[in-house]
N, C-alpha and C positions, 0 to 999 in steps of 0.2 A: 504494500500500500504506500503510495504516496506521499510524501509528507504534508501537511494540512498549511496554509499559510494564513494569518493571523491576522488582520489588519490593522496595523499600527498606530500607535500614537495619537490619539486624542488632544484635545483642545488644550489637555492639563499641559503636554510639555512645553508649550511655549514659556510657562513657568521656569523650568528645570534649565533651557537654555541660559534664562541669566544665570543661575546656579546661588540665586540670594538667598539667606535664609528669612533678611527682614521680609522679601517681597513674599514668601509662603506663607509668612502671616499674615498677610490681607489675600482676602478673598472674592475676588471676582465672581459675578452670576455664572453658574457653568462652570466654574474650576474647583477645585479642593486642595487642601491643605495635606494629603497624602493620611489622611486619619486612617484611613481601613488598610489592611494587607491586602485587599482586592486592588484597591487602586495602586498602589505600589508594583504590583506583579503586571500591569500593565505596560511598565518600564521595562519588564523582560519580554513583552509582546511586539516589538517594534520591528522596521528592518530596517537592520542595520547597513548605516552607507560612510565610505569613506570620501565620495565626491569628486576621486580621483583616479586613472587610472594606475596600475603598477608600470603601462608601457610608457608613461610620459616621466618618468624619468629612472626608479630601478630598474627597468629590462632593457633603458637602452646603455645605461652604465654596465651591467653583465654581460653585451652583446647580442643579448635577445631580438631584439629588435632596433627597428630607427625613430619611432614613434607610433602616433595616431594619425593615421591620414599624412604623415607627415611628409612636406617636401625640402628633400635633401640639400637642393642648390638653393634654394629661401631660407632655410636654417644657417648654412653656413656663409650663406651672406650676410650676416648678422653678429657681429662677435661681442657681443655684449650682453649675452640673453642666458638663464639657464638653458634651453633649449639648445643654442649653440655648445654649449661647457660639458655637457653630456654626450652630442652626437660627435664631435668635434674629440673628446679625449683633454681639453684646454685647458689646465690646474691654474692657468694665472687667469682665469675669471676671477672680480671679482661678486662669487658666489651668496656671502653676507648680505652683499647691500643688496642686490638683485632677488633676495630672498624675503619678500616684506611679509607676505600672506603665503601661505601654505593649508591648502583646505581638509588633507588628509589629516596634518595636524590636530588642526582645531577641531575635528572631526570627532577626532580618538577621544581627545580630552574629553569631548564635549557626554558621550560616550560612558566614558569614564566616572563622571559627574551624575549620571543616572543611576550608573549600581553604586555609587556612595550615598548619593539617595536611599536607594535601598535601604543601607546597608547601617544607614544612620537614624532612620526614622521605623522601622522597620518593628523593634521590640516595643514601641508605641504604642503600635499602630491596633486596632478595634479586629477581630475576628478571625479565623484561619490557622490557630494558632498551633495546628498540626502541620502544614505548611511552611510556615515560616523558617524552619530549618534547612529545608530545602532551598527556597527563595534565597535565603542567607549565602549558599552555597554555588548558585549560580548567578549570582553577582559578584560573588568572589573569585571564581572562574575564568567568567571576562572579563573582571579589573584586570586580573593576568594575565589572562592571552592580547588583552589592547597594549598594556605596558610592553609586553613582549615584541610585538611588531613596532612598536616606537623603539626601543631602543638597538634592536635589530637593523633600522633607517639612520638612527640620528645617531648613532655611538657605535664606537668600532668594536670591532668582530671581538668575543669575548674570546682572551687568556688567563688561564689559572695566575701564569706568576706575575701578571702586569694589572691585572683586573680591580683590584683597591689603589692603583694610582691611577688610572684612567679614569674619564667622564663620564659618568652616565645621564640619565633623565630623571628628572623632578617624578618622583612615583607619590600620587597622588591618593589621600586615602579619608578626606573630608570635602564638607561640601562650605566652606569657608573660603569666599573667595577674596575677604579683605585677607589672608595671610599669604606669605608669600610661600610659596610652593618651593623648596630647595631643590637644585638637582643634587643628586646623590652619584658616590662612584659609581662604576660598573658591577665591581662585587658587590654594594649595597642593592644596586637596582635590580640583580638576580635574586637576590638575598628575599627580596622584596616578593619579587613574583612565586619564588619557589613555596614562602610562606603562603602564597592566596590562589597554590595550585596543589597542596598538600594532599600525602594518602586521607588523611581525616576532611579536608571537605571536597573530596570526590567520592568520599564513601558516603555522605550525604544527598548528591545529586541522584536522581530519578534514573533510571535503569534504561528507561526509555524515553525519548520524548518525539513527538509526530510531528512538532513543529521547528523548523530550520533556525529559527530566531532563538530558539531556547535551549541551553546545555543540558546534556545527559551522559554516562559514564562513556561512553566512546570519545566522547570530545575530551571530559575533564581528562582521561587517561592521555589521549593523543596532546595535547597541551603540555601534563607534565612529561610525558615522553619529547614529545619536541624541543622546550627548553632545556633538558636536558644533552638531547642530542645538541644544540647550536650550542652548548659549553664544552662539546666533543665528549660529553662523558656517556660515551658509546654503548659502555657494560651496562651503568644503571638505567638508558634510555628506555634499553631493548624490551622490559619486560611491560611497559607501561604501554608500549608501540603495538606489542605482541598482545595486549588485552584490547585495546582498540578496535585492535582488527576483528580479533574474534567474537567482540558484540555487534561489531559493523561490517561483515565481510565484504561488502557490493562492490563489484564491478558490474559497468556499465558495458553490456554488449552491444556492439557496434556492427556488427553484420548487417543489421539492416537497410544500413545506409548504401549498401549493394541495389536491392531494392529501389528504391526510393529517393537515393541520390540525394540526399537531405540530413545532415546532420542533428539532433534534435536533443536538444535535454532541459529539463527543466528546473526552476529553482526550487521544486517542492521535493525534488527527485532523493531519494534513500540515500546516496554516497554522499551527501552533502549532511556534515556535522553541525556544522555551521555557517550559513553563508552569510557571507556580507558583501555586499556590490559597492560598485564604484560611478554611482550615478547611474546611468541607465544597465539594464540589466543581462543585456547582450554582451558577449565578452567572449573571445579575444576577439570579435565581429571590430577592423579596423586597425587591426595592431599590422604594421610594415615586419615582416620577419627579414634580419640580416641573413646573407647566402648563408653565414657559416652554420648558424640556426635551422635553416630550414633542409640544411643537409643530412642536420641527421633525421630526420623523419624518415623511417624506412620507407621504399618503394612503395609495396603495398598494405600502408598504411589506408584501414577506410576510407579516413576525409580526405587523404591526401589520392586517392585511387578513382575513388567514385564520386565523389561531391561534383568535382569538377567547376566549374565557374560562381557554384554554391560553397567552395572551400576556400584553400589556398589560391587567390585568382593571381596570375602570375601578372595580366594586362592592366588590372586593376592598381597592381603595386606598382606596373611604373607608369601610372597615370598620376599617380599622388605623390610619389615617391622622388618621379623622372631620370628612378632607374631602373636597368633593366637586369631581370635575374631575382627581384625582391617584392616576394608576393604578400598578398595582402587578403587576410581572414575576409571571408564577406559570407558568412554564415550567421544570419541573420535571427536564424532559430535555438540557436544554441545559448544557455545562461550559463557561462562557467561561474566560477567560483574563485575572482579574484582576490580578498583579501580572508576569506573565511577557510575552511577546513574540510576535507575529503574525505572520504575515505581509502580511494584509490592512491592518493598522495601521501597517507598515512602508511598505507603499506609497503609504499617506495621506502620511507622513511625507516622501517621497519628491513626492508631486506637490506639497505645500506647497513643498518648495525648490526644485522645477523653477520654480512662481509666485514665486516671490521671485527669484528668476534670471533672469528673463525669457522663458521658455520655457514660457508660459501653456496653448498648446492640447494639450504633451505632460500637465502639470499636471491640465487639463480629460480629456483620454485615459484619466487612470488613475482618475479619479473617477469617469469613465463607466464605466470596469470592474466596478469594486464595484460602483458602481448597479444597474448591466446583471441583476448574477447576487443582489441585496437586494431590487431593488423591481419591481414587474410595471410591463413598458412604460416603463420608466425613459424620458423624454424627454432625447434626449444633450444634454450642456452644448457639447460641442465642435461641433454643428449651429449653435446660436444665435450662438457664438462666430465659425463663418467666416461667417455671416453678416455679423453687428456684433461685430466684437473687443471682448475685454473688455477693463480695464484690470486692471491689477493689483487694484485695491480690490475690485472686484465678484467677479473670479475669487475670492479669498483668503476673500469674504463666502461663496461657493457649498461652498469646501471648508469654512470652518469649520461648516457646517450638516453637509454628510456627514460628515464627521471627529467630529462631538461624537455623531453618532447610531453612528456607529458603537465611542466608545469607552465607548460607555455599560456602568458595571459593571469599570470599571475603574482605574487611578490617570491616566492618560492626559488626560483631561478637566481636573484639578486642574493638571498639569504643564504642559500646552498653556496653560490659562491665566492662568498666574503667568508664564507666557513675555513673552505680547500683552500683560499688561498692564505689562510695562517697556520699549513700544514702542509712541509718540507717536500714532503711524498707526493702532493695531488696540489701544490699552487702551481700557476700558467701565470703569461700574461693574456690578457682576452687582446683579440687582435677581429677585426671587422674590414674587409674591404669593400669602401664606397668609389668602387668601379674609377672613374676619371677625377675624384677628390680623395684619392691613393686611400691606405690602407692606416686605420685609425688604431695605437695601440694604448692601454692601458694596464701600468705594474701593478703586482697583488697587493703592494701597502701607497699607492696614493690616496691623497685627502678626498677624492672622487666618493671613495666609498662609504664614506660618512656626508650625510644629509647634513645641511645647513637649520640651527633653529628657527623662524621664522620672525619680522621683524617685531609682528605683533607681541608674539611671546617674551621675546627679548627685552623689549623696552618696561615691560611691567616686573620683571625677574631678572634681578640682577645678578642672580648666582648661578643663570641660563648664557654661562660663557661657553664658545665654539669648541666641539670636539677633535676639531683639527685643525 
């Protein structure tokens, strides 16, 4: 069954966006003061929007892509623009100033500000009060998974032995917004999320939940297994990754799009843990894929085999692009899952640290899964493997080819590789060639890979100094 979707946000959050606690005590005809646990859980009813793409500016720093609709000699005509500093590879932008609004940002926070709500008003609050532990628990959820993708963006890729002298983000846990919000180091800002993605309040989340907007133990699990994995701590990731999966198995079979020639999935769809969109809700529908990007898409890959001027359109790309060789998603039907959570992307995440474990041909197993139900005749990796075992290097090279095609269109790509490249074994530099504006390269420790705070943030948070 489907997932159920929920219709969002009533009249009350216009409240919540100033995030005042004077204005909640006046009350408007039609709004409330959050008195009831009913109305509160309303906040976990919403859909969730970041407002931005991930291709407009993480996948084109990873090499993912070149943008949205984006045209490449208009961009680089321009050298003043983030736009330009991203497609471009350019470290002497100046990235700060040109950084004033950031809508993913203020997004997150804004976000954030809801399950503090919650999360503050909440043992108050009139009725439910078998419920409310639950509630509790999935506001404290997504206070961590939002924290998490911020500082994953805005603060460098986390090291065990550098991690308490590096910067991290303001991790926000009241809805007081005369104070000033600190940012905290990188070990605190983990320190932070790990506390409000713990075994004890994921053993409070709902075992199941129908609706996409709202956490249940597949997410809470996939959350602390993730963060964990992006601190490289491989071993304790895997078991949290490996319970994810097994309340949420789904793979999406793709065969039909043989048929039908039509890519389709929806946002109510089972594989989706969590989704959150990025303004409208078609996705990666408009993302420019760089050659190097779209090379690995195996041959007979569905979308890329049968969609045909419904998929990757190759004319398409260099209409917008005005290059040629760089196609451009025009799958109109399809709602990936750009800033929210999968399940098929979970279990990518899961066979990476089965391969980092030593447990190679489980690793190869779950990549042949997704294969199996993505690509026609998918050739299994785990045939070649009992063959000639892999090593670890070669299995890790097989998944980061599936895993990058599979996260295409979403922050995933960006995150996976600001990981590998703070690890000796698996950093590159990403290298992109825009045809007749030569070949753009970027090293694994430029400032690139750390997002700018925004000007807005900055000027009201003085302890909201640059990560690079």
């Amino acid at each position: 069954m489907h997932k159920h979707v929920i219709l969002p946000l009533l009249s009350i959050l216009t409240l919540i966006l100033g995030g005042c606690d004077k204005e909640l005590d006046i009350v408007p005809k039609g709004e409330t003061t959050f008195e009831r646990t009913s109305d509160l859980e309303l906040l976990l009813n919403q859909i969730y929007n970041l407002n931005d793409f991930p291709y407009e500016d993480l996948n084109q720093i990873c090499g993912e892509g070149v943008g949205m609709g984006t045209s490449v000699p208009s961009v680089l005509s321009s050298t003043n623009t983030l736009p330009y500093a991203y497609l471009a590879y350019d470290e002497s932008v100046d990235r700060v100033t040109l950084a004033q609004a950031d809508a993913k940002y203020s997004a997150i926070y804004s976000h954030v500000n809801d399950m503090n709500t919650i999360l503050t008003k909440i043992d108050q609050a009139t009725g439910m009060e078998e419920s409310k532990p639950s509630l509790k628990a999935e506001a404290r959820i997504m206070r961590a998974y939002l924290h998490w993708l911020a500082v994953g963006m805005y603060a460098a890729q986390y090291n065990e032995a550098t991690a308490s002298e590096l910067g991290g983000i303001a991790y926000v846990e009241d809805i007081d917004n005369s104070k000033v919000k600190e940012k905290l180091s990188l070990a605190e800002t983990y320190e932070k999320i790990l506390a409000d993605c713990s075994d004890e309040v994921i053993a409070l989340l709902p075992e199941s939940n129908p609706n996409v907007s709202r956490p249940a133990q597949d997410f809470g699990n996939a959350v602390r297994g993730r963060v964990l994995m992006q601190m490289k701590r491989y071993e304790e990731a895997l078991p949290y990754l490996e319970k994810s999966v097994a309340l949420n198995p789904e793979i999406d079979d793709r065969a039909y799009i043989k048929e039908g020639q039509e890519w389709i999935l929806e946002r109510s769809d089972k594989l989706n843990l969590i989704y959150i969109s990025a303004g409208p809700q078609v996705n990666p529908t408009m993302e420019i894929l760089t050659r190097e990007s779209f090379a690995k898409v195996e041959k007979n890959d569905y979308v890329r085999k049968y969609c045909g001027d419904n998929g990757w359109n190759m004319s398409m790309g260099k209409m917008y692009s005005g290059l040629e060789g760089f196609p451009m998603c025009m799958s109109w039907t399809v709602k990936g899952n750009p800033w929210g959570m999968t399940s098929v992307r979970t279990r990518l995440a899961a066979a990476e640290c089965l391969i980092r474990t030593g447990n190679i041909r489980k690793g190869l197993e779950y990549l042949d899964m997704v294969r199996k139900a993505h690509v026609e005749n998918a050739s299994p990796y785990v045939r070649i493997h009992d063959m000639i075992p892999f090593v670890e290097a070669t299995a890790m090279h097989l998944l980061q080819q599936t895993k990058w095609v599979e996260n295409i269109g979403s922050f995933e790509n960006f995150f996976d590789m600001k990981r590998w490249n703070s690890e000796d074994n698996y950093k590159t530099t990403v290298s992109k060639d825009l045809a007749e504006y030569g070949v753009k390269t970027l090293s694994p420790d430029s400032p690139l890979w750390i997002l700018p705070f925004p000007g807005k943030a900055t000027r009201y948070n003085p302890t909201l100094t640059q990560n690079f």
